[in-house]
N, C-alpha and C positions, 0 to 999 in steps of 0.2 A: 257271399258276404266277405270274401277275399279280395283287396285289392294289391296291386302288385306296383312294385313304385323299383324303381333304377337304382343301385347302392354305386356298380362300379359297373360299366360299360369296357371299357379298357382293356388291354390285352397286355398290361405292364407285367413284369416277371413280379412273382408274390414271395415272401419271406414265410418260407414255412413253418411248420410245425417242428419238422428236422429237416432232412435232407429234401428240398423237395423237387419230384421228379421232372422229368422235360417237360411230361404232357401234362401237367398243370401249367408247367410257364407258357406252352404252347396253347392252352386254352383261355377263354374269356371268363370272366366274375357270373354263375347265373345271375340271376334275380334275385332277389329277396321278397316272397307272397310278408304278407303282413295281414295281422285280424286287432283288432280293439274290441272283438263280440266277446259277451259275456256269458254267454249259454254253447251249450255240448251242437257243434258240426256236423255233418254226416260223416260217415265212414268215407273214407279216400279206396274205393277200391282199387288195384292196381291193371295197369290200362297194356299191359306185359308182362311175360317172366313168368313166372312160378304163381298159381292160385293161391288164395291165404284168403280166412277171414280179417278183416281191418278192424281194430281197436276203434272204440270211441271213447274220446278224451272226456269227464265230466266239466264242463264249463270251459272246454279247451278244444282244438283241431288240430290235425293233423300235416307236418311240413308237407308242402309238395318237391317233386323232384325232378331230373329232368334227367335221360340216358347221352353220355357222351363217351361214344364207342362200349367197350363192357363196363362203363365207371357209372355207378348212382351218384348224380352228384346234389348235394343240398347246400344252401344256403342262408347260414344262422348269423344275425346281427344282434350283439350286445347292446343293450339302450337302455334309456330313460324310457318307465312307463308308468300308464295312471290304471290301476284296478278297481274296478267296482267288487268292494270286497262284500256286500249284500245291497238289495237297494236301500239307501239313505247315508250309504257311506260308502270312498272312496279313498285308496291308499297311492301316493307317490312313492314309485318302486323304481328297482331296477328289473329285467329283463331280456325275453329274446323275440324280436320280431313281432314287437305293441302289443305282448304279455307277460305276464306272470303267476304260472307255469309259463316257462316258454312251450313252442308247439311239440308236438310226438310225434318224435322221427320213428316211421317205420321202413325195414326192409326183411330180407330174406335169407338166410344162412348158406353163406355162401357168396354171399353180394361182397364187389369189390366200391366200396363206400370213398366219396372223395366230401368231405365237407368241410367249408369256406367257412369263415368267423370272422366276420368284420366287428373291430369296436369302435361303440360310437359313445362309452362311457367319459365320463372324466376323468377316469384312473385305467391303468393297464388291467388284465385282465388272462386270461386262460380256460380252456374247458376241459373235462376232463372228463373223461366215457367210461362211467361207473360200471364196474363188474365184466367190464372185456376183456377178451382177452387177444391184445395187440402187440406191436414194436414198442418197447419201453421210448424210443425217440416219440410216440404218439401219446402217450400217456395223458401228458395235460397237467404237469405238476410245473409251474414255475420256475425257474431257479436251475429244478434239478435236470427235469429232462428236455428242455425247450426255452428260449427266451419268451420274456412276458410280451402278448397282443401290446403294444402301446397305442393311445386314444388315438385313431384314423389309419392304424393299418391294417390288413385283411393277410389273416395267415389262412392255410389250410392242414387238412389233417388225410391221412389217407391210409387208410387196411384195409384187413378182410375179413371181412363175420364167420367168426369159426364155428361159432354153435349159437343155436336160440334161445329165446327166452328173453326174461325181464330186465331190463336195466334204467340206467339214469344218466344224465349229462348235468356237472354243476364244475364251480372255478374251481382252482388248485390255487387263486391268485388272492392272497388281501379276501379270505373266506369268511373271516369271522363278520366283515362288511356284506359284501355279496351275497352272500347267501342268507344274511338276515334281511338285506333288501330284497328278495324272490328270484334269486338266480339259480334257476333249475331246470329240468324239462325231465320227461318220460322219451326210451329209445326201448324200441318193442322189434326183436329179430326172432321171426317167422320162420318155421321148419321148411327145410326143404323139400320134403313130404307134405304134399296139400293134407293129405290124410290123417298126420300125425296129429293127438292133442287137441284135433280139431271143436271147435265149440262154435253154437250160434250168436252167442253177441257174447264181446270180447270187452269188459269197463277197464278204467285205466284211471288211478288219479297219484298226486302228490299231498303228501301229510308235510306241514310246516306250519309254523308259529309266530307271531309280532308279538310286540309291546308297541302297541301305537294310544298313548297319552289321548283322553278325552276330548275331542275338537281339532286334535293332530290330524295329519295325515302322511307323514313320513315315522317311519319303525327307530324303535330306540336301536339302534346294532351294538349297544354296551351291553344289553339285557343281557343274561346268560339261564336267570331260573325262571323270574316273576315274568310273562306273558301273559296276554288277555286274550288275544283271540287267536284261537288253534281252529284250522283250516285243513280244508281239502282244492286241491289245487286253488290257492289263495281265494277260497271265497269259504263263508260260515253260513247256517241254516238261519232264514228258511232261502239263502241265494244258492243252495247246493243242487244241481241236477238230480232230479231220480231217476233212478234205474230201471228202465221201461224193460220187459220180455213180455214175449205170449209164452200161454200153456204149454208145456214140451220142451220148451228152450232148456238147452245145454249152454250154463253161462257162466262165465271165467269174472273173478274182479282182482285188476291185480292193482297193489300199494308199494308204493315206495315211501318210506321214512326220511326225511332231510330235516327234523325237528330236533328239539336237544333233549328229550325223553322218549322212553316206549307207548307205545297205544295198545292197549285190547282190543283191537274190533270186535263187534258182537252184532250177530243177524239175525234177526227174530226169526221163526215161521220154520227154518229149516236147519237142517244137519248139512256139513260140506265136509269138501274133503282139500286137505293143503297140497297141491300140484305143482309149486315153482317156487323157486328161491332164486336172487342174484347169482346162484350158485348152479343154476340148471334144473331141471324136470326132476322131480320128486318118482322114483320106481312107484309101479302101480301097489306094489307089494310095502313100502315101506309110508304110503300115505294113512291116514286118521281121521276118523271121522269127527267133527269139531261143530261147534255155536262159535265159538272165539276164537281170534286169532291173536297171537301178542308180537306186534310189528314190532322191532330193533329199532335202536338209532342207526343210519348210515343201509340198513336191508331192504330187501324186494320179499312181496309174499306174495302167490297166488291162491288163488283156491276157486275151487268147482262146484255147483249142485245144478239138478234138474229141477228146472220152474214148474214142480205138477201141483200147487196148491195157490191158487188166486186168492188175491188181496192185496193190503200195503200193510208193508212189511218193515218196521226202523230198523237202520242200520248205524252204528253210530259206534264210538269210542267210547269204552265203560268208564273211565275216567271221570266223573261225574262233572269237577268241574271242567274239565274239559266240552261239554257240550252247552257251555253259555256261553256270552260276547260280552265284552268289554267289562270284565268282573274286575272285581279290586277285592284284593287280600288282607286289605286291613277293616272293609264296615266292620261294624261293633256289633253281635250279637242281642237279635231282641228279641229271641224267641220266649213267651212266657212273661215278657214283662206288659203291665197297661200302660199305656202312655196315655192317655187321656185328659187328667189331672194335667202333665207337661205340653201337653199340646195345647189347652186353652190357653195358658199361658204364654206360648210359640205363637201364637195365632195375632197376639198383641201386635206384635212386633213386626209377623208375616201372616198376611190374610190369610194367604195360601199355602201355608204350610201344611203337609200332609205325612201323619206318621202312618207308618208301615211298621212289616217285621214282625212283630208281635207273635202272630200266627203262622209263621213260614214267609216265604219268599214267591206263593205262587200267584198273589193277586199282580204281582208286576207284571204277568205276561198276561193280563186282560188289561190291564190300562195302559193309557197312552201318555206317557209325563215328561212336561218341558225337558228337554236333552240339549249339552251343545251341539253347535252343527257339526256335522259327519259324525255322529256318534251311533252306534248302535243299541237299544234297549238289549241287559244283560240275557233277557227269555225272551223271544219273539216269533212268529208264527204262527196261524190258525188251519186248522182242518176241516172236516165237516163234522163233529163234534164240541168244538170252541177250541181255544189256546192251547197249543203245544207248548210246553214250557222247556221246548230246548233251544239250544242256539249252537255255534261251532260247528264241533266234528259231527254230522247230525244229517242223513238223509231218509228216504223211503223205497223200497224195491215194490215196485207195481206189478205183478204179476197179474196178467190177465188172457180171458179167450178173443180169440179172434182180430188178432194184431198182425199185421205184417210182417214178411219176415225180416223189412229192414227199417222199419218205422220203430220210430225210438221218441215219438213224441209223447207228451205229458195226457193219460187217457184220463184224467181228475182222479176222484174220490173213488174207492172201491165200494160199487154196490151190494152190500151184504144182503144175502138171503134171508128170508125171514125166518127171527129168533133165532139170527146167531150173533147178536149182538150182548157184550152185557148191560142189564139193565136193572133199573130201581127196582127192590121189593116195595110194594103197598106196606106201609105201616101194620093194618090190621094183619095182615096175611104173616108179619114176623113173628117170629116165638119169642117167648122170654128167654133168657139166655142161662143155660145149664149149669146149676152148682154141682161140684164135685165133692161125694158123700165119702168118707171112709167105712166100709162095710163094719157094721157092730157097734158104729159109733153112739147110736143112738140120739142123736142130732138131725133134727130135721130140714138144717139150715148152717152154712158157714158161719163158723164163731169163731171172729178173728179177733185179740185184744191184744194190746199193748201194754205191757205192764210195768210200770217206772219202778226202776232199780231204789232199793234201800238205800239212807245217806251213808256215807262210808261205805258203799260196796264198792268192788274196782272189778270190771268184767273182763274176759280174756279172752 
């Protein structure tokens, strides 16, 4: 699903990052692979070098690379791009290589990393390799440590992976822009030890947020609080990958934060334990056993459990509104009121006018109601029970037997065993419902009254 298209052929000398060395000016521009797929890749396993289990990105894949001499060298292009942020709606973004998330770069601790950054934006630009640790001249801060990418030149960048673990690549350049248009990616460095930390499927996404206005499809980049759709690697449920294991599976999920609040994650089913930060591996000793994880702005979180309990399993942001689409902060509350009475008279005017509200908010996510185009209903989603009433930050962990052990496709719905479902009591079969007697009272029944205060009493 990768096609691979020519950026720079040429063997011109390149204006670095800082100083840069002979053997880049001595080398050629690799390629640039490029994806526009909107669903999770296979793992890229590595075809040399040191063993590693490979991440999969959720709704994203992984750069390819190519060896020249001891250097990995990758090939990232800043662009214009279009995201399917769920099906029926799509976002005009910016990005890396015909996404956003851009792709996940993975290598190995220890690797001597050469990576190329062509921009092909309208403004200058920069990247900058969250949580490494490099030559301050590598950095990827504008101004201070590097002149800015200006639109059509190709700098590069080059170190060396000193330790593993989690990180992120986003500008240093005109960020409050950029990075509210999807300028981001996941950078995942693998122990030098096959052994070490080792797990069977390894998930990997991006937490980030728009204001993209009803019928829009480019992000407010002024927003700074009011957002509507909070994402995982820019897409909302029900476009979010699930999390496919079989039984057995030893399985990592790791998040990066690039949003402008915290998240709790919260995982049904199971107990984990916190394993990795931006900051490196978590001691076995100093880990916790947790349901929730509360993601930072600007941090990396990992965390671990063994998949020995089949089923589907929500995983989501407890943030509440954070798990719809396209909310707005100001509807008017109708909870408890009739509208009945105002609706006949609405009806005059609008045939089809349809009041809601009244009773909650969940019959929106059974009906289907005129939207502008590219807009998202606020609850969206069905299972094999009816309407999921979530949207957003919002997926499912499939744990099931008999899965491959690199098969990460979607196995459906979890067939539950019979009677472990919950289900309706029969009317007849309920009890009436227990009043609570004070002993001695001599009361055979709750004797609640209300007694209106004397005129001129004043109570206290």
């Amino acid at each position: 699903m990768l096609s691979r298209r020519n950026i720079i052929r040429s063997a011109a000398v390149l204006a670095g990052a800082a100083a840069v060395s002979g053997r880049a000016q001595a080398a050629a521009v690799p390629e640039a692979p490029t994806s526009t797929v909107s669903t999770m890749q296979p793992p890229l396993f590595p075809s040399s070098g040191p063993d590693y289990q490979p991440v999969v990105t959720l709704n994203g894949w992984t750069l390819p690379w190519r060896m020249n001499g001891d250097w990995k060298e990758f090939h990232l292009v800043a662009e214009p791009v279009v995201r399917e942020i769920a099906p029926g709606m799509k976002a005009h973004l910016w990005g890396y290589n015909g996404q956003s998330p851009g792709p996940t770069i993975e290598a190995v601790e220890g690797d001597k990393v050469r990576i190329f950054v062509t921009n092909r934006l309208p403004e200058h630009t920069t990247v900058h390799w969250h949580g490494m640790l490099l030559p301050s001249g590598m950095d990827g801060v504008g101004g201070l440590t590097q002149p800015h990418i200006k639109p059509g030149k190709t700098f590069v960048y080059e170190f060396v992976l000193q330790k593993s673990g989690t990180f992120m690549y986003h500008p240093h350049a005109d960020e409050m822009v950029q990075m509210a248009m999807g300028m981001m990616g996941f950078f995942v460095v693998h122990p030098r030890d096959p052994a070490f930390m080792r797990v069977d499927r390894d998930f990997v996404f991006l937490i980030s947020a728009f204001a993209i206005d009803p019928g829009a499809y480019v992000p407010n980049v002024n927003e700074m609080t009011d957002f509507n759709l909070w994402t995982w690697n820019t897409r909302v449920f029900p476009g979010i990958d699930h999390l496919v294991a079989r039984t057995g599976d030893r399985v990592r999920v790791r998040m990066g934060n690039l949003s402008m609040t915290n998240h709790p994650i919260h995982m049904h089913g199971y107990h984990f334990s916190v394993t990795c930060t931006d900051g490196g591996w978590v001691q076995e000793s100093a880990r916790w056993p947790e349901t929730s994880i509360d993601v930072p702005v600007g941090a990396m979180r990992a965390f671990e459990f063994k998949a020995d309990v089949p089923g589907d399993w929500a995983i989501h942001c407890h943030k509440s509104h954070h798990t719809m689409n396209a909310m707005g902060h100001n509807v008017k509350n109708f909870i408890g009121v009739q509208k009945r009475d105002v609706a006949r008279s609405i009806r005059r005017l609008v045939p089809d006018y349809m009041p809601m509200g009244s009773a909650g908010m969940a019959e929106m996510g059974e009906m289907e109601m005129p939207m502008p185009d590219n807009t998202l209903p606020m609850m969206t989603g069905f299972g094999q029970f009816g309407p999921i009433e979530m949207g957003g930050m919002f997926s499912v962990v499939k744990v099931r037997d008999g899965i491959g052990a690199d098969d990460y496709a979607d196995p459906g719905w979890y067939a539950h065993p019979e009677g472990t479902v919950a289900r309706e009591v029969p009317r007849s079969a309920a009890s009436a419902p227990t009043r609570h007697i004070e002993p001695g009272s001599g009361n055979s029944k709750a004797d609640l009254r209300v007694v209106k205060p004397k005129a001129g009493h004043k109570g206290h």
